[in-house]
N, C-alpha and C positions, 0 to 999 in steps of 0.2 A: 407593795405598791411602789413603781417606779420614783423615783427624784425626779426635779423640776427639770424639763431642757433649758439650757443656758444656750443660744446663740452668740456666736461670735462671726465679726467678717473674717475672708480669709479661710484656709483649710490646714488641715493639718499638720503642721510646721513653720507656721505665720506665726508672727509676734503675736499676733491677737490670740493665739488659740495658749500661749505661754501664758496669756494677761490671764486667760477667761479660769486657767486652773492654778494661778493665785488667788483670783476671786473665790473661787469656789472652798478654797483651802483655809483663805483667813476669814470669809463670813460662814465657814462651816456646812456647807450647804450639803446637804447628806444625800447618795448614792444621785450626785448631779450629770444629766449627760449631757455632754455637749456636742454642740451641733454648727457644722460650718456651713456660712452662709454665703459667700465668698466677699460681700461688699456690705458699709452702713445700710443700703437701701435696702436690700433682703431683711438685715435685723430688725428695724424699723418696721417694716413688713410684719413681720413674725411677732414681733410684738404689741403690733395692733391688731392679728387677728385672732391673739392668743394662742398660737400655736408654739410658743417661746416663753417663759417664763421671766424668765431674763435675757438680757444683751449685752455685751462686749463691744466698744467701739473705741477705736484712736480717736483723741479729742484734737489734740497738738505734739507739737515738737519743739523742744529748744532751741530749735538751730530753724528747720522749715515752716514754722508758725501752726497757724491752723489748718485741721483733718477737715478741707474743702468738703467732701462728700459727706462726714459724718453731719456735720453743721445744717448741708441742706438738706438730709435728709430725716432731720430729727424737728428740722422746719415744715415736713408734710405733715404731722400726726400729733392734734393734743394732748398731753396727760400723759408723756413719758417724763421721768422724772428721773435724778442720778440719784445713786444708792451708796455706792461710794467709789474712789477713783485712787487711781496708785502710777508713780511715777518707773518705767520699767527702762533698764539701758537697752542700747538696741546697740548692736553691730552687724555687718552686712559685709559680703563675700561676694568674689567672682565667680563664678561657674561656666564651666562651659561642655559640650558634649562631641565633639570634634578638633580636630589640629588644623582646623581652617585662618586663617583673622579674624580676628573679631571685627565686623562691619556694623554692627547692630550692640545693643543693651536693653534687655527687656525688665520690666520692674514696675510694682506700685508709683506714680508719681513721687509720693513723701520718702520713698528710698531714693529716686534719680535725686531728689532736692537736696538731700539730706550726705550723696557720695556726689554732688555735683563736680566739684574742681578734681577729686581724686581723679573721677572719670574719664575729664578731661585731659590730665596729664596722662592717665593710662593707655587712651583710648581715644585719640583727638581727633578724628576722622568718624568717627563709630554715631551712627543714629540711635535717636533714645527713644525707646516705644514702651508707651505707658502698657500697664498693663492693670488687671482689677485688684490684683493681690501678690507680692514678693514670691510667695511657695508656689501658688498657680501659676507662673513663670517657669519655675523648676519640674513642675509637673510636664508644661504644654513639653519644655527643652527638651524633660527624655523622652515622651513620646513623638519626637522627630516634628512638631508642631509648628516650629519658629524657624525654621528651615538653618543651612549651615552656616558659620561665619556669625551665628549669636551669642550670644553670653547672657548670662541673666545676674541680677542683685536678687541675692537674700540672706536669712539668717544660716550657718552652717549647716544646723541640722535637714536643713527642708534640701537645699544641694545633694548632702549625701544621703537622705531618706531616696529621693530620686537618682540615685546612681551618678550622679554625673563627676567633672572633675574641676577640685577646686586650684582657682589662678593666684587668685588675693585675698587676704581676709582681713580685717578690719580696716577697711577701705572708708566707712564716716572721714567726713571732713573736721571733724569737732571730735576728738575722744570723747568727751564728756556726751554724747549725743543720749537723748532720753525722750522718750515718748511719753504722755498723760495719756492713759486710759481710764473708761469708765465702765463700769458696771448701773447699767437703767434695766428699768421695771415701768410698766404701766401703770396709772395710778389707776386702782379700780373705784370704780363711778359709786 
């Protein structure tokens, strides 16, 4: 018999998907798969149609406050409840896919918040365009998605899972920078 899916936002290489297999590791949760949803609103989603057993969601940040999306999207759906929550460090890297300038920086909002001043000393010219998730940035970059002259924020791994080349790395404005994640379940009726 299959293990429960665990969604998490985010895709494979997102902080969130780092949270979702601590979760799964310290609440022991056996032959769990998980599944990426790329944003709160999908998990939420998934967990109210049962199609998700669990969820994976950024609550906050130390330095950029609160996870705007998770907040309102756990405000759409009764009877999700936290199960437990763990505090994970986060660092985040430059990337890029061309020897253009950078004119652009694509990224989660709570990564632009969170490498704000770095950014700007790096990059003081450069437009900041949100994006749904750090790694989905890295993704759209190598597949030539975000056109030339961009760069993207994320965690190492998702940069070089997507081929591309790294400029800067631990670029946080705060070393101590740390994200609250949570592990929710639906309360069954």
């Amino acid at each position: 018999m299959p293990g429960p899916k665990v969604g998490y936002m985010g895709i494979p290489g997102s902080n969130s998907e780092d949270a979702a297999m601590r979760f799964v590791r310290s609440m022991n949760i056996q032959d769990a798969e998980l599944v990426p949803l790329v944003d709160s609103g999908h998990v939420v989603d998934a967990l109210a149609d049962g199609s998700c057993r669990y969820g994976v969601m950024a609550i906050s940040n130390i330095h950029a406050g609160e996870v705007g999306e998770t907040a309102v999207s756990l405000s759409r759906v009764d009877g999700i409840v936290k199960l437990s929550e763990l505090w994970l460090p986060i660092h985040h890297c430059v990337f890029v896919n061309d020897d253009q300038p950078v004119v652009r920086l694509s990224s989660h909002i709570q990564a632009l918040l969170q490498c704000r001043d770095s950014l700007k000393r790096l990059y003081p010219n450069a437009e900041l365009c949100e994006s749904e998730d750090t790694a989905l940035s890295a993704q759209m970059l190598s597949e030539g998605r975000l056109g030339p002259g961009t760069a993207v924020v994320c965690r190492r791994n998702a940069g070089e899972m997507f081929g591309l080349r790294l400029v800067h790395e631990n670029i946080e404005d705060q070393k101590d920078n740390m994200t609250l994640f949570g592990l929710f379940e639906r309360r069954k009726e």
